[in-house]
C-alpha positions in Angstrom: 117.8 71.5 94.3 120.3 73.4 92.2 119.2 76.2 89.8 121.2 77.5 86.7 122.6 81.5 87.1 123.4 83.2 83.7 126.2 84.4 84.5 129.6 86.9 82.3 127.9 84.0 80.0 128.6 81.1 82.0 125.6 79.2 83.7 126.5 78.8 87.3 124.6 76.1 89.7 123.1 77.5 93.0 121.6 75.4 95.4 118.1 76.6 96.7 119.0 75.3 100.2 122.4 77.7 100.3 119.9 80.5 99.0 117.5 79.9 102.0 120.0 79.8 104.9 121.3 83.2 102.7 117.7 84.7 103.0 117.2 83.2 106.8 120.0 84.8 107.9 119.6 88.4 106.5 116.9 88.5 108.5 118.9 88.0 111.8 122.0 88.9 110.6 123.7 87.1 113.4 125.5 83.8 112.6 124.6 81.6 115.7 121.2 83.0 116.6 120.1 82.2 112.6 121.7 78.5 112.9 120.2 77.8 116.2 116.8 78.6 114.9 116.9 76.9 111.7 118.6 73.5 113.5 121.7 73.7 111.9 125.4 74.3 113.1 127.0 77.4 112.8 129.7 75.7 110.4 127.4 74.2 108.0 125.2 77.9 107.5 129.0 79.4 107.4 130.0 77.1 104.7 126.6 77.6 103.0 127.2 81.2 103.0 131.3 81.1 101.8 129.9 78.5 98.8 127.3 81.2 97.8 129.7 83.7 97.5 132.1 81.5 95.7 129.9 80.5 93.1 128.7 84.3 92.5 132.0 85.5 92.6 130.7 88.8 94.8 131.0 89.0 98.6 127.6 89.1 100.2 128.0 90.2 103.8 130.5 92.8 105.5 131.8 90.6 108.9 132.7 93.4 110.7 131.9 95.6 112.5 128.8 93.7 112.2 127.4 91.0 110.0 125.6 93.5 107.3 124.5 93.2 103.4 127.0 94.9 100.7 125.1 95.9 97.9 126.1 93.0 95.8 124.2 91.1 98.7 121.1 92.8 98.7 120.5 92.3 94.9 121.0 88.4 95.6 118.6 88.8 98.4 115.8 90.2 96.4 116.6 87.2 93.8 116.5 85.0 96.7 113.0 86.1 97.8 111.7 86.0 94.0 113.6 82.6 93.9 112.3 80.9 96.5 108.5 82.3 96.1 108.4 81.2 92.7 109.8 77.4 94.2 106.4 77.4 96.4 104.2 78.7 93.6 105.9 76.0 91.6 104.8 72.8 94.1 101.5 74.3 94.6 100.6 74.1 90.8 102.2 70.5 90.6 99.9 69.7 93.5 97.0 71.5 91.1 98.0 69.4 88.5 98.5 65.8 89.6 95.9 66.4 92.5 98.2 65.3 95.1 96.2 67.2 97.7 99.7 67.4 99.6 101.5 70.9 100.4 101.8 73.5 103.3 99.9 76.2 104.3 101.7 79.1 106.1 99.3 81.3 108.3 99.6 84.0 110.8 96.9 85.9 112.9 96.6 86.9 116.5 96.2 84.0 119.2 92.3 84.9 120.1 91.9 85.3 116.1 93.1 81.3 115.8 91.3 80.4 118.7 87.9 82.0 117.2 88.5 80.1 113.9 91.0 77.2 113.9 89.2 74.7 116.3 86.0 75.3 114.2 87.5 74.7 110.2 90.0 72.3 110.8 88.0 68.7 111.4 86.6 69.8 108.1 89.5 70.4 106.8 92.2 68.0 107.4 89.3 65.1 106.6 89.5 66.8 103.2 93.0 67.3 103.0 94.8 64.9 105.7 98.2 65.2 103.8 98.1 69.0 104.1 100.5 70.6 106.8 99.5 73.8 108.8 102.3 75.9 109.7 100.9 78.6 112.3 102.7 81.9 113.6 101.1 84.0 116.0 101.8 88.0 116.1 100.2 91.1 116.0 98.8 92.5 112.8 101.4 95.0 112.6 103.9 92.0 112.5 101.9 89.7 109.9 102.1 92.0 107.2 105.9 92.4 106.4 106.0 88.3 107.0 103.3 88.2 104.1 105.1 90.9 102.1 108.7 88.7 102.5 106.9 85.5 101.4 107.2 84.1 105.0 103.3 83.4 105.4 100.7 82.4 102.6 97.9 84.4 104.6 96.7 86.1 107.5 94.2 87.7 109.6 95.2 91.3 110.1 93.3 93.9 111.7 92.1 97.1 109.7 91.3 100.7 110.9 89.0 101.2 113.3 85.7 103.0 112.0 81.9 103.9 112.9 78.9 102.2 111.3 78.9 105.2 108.9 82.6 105.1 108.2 82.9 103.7 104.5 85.1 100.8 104.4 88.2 100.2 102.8 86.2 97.6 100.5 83.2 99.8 100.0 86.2 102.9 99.0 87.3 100.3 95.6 83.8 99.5 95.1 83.2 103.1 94.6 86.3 103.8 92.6 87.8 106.2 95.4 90.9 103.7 96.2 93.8 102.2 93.6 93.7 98.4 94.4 96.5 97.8 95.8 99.5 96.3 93.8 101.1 94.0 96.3 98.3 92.8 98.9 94.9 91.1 98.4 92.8 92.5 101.3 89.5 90.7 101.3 86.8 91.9 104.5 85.9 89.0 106.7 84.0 90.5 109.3 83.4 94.5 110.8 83.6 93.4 114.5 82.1 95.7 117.1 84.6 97.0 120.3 82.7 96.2 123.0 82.9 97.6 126.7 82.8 94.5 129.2 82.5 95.0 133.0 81.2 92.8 135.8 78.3 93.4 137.8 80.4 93.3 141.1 82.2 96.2 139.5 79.9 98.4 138.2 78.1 98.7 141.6 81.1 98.5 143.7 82.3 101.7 141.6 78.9 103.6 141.1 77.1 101.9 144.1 73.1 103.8 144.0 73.8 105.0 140.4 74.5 101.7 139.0 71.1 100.9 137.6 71.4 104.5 135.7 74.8 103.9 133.8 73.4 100.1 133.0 70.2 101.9 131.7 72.8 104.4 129.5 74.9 102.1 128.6 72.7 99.6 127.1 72.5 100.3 123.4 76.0 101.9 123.5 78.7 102.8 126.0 79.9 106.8 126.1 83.2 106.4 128.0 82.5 110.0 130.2 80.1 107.9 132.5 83.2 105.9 133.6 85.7 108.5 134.2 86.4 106.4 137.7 86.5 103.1 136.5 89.8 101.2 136.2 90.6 99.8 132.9 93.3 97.0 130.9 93.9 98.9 127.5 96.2 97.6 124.5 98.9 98.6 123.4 98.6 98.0 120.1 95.9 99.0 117.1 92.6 98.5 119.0 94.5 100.4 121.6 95.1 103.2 119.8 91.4 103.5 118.8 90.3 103.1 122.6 92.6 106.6 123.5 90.7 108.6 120.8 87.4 107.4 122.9 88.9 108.9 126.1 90.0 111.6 124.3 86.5 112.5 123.0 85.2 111.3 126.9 87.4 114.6 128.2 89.8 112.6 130.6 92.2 109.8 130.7 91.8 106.6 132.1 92.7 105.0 135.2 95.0 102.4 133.5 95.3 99.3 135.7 96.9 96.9 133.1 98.6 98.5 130.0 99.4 94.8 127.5 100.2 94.6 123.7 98.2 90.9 123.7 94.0 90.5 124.2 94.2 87.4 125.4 96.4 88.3 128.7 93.4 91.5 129.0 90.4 89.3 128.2 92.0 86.5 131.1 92.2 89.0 133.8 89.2 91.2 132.8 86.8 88.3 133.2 88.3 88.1 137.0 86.5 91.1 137.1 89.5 93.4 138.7 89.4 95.9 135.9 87.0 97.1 133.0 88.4 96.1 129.7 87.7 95.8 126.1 87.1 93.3 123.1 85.5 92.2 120.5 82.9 90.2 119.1 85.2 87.8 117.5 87.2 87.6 120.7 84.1 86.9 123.0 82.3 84.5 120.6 85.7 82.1 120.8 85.2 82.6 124.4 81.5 82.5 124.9 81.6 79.1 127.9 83.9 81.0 130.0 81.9 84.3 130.0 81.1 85.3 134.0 77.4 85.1 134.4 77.7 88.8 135.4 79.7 90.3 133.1 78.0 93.5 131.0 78.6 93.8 127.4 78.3 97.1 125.7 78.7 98.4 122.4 81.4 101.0 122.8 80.6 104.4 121.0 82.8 106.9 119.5 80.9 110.3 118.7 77.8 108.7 119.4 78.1 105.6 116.8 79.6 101.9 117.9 82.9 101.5 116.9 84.2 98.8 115.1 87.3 97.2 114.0 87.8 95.4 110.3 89.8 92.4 110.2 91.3 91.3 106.8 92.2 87.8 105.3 95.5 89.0 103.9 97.8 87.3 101.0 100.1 88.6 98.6 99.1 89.0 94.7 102.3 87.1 93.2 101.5 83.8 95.7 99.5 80.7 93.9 96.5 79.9 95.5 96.2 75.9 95.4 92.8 74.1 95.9 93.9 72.9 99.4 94.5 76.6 100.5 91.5 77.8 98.4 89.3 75.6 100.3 90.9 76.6 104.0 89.8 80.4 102.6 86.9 79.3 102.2 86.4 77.9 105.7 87.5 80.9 107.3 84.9 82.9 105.4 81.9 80.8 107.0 83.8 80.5 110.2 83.7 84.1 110.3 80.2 85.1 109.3 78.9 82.1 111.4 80.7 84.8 114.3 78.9 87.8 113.0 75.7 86.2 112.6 76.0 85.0 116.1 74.4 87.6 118.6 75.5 88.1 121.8 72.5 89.2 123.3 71.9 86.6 126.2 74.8 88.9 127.5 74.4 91.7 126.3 71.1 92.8 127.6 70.9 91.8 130.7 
């Protein structure tokens, strides 16, 4: 598809498909590493590139010392993104209008975050909309937000700040008129999931052996980490991780760190071996509920005295059309995700 570039009062044709393989590889700016992972030969992105710059008239990249934007470059880049977004947001209100029910949806959110949601919406969804495509990426929340920002995902589940049950959320802050909405992002609150403690039985007495019964009898509205100052733990390295440290740092010591992992779903594995204590969540132990141990303890974990929790986001930028097809997956994920949080997990948690 080419489009028409006013240019020193000439209209130029540029090909859409040379402005992709321009945007693909400023993000790699590495000529064989971008054309391996788009498919393509190093040749064809290199001639791509060279007819881009021809028809602008401007050189794009410096080649050396490294591959690197000239100024010229990043101005065509931001077109690009603008470009290229308003393409998708194009097809999507075609769809709209001729009710093809056809298109793509791009979404991003952990691997336990999929796993708690994807296996339960989809039947529904593709027997609605068979000739829709999902296009998944898995990464950290940290990661999904610059990929919604660059128009690389249509939406994501992101995780917010941590907070207490008397902690005002971000949503309850705009309600109230204390926060500007925010000009680039729509942040809409799915669920506030508790942190929750998790340690086997076989643990718990093998590390507290007479005084077991009175840490389970503490514990069991809420977990104060300074009764397990000799426990060994799997923390994250990541957000919930960073919200775990300021519970040890409130408990006085720091922790016996068996396992130290950026991923949940390598933690929640071994944890449920029993070889360590770990943490999770609500939404990560509902998606996971048949392969729970029989004797593993669930706890609410407290910070201060009040359980902790963690908010986690449906994320999407404000300048991306929202077709029916992806207004109904939103929709799916909303009653997948208050199905979770009306879902106790009490069989387990009070033993």
């Amino acid at each position: 598809m080419a489009i028409q570039h006013f240019e020193g009062g000439t209209f130029l044709p540029m090909d859409t498909t040379s402005l992709y393989y321009f945007q693909e590889l400023t993000k790699d700016l590495h000529m064989t590493r971008t054309a391996e992972r788009l498919f393509i030969s190093q040749q064809t992105l290199s001639n791509h590139i060279l007819r881009l710059e021809k028809q602008l008239g401007c050189q794009l990249f410096y080649r050396k010392p490294a591959l690197s934007l000239t100024y010229a470059g990043e101005q065509v880049l931001a077109f690009a993104e603008r470009t290229i977004r308003d393409q998708i947001n194009l097809q999507d209100i075609l769809s709209d209008v001729e009710d093809q029910k056809r298109g793509s949806i791009r979404f991003g959110a952990s691997t336990l975050r999929m796993n708690a949601c994807l296996p339960v919406i989809l039947p529904c969804f593709l027997e609605e909309y068979p000739l829709v495509e999902l296009q998944i990426t898995d990464q950290t929340s940290r990661r999904l937000e610059p990929l919604i920002l660059n128009g690389e995902l249509d939406i994501a589940l992101v995780a917010g700040e941590g907070m207490t049950e008397n902690t005002p959320s971000r949503s309850a802050d705009k309600k109230k008129g204390r926060e500007k909405e925010d000009p680039v992002f729509v942040r809409e609150l799915l669920i506030r999931d508790p942190i929750y403690l998790c340690i086997t039985d076989s643990l718990l007495r093998k590390q507290f052996g007479g005084r077991a019964e009175e840490i389970l009898k503490a514990s069991r509205h809420g977990a104060d980490l300074k009764h397990y100052r000799n426990v060994p733990f799997m923390l994250y390295k990541n957000r919930m991780g960073i919200l775990i440290h300021r519970c040890f740092e409130d408990a006085g010591y720091e922790p016996h760190s068996y396992l130290l992992a950026p991923y949940t779903q390598i933690i929640t594995r071994i944890g449920l071996q029993g070889t360590a204590a770990f943490f999770s969540t609500r939404v990560v132990l509902s998606s996971q509920r048949e392969d729970l141990p029989p004797d593993l303890h669930i706890f609410p974990l407290l910070y201060r005295g009040k359980p902790l929790y963690q908010e986690i986001y449906l994320l999407h930028s404000r300048d991306r059309y929202i077709p029916r097809f992806t207004s109904r997956f939103l929709e799916l994920l909303r009653e997948c995700f208050q199905g979770i949080n009306d879902t106790p997990l009490e069989d387990k948690e009070d033993k």
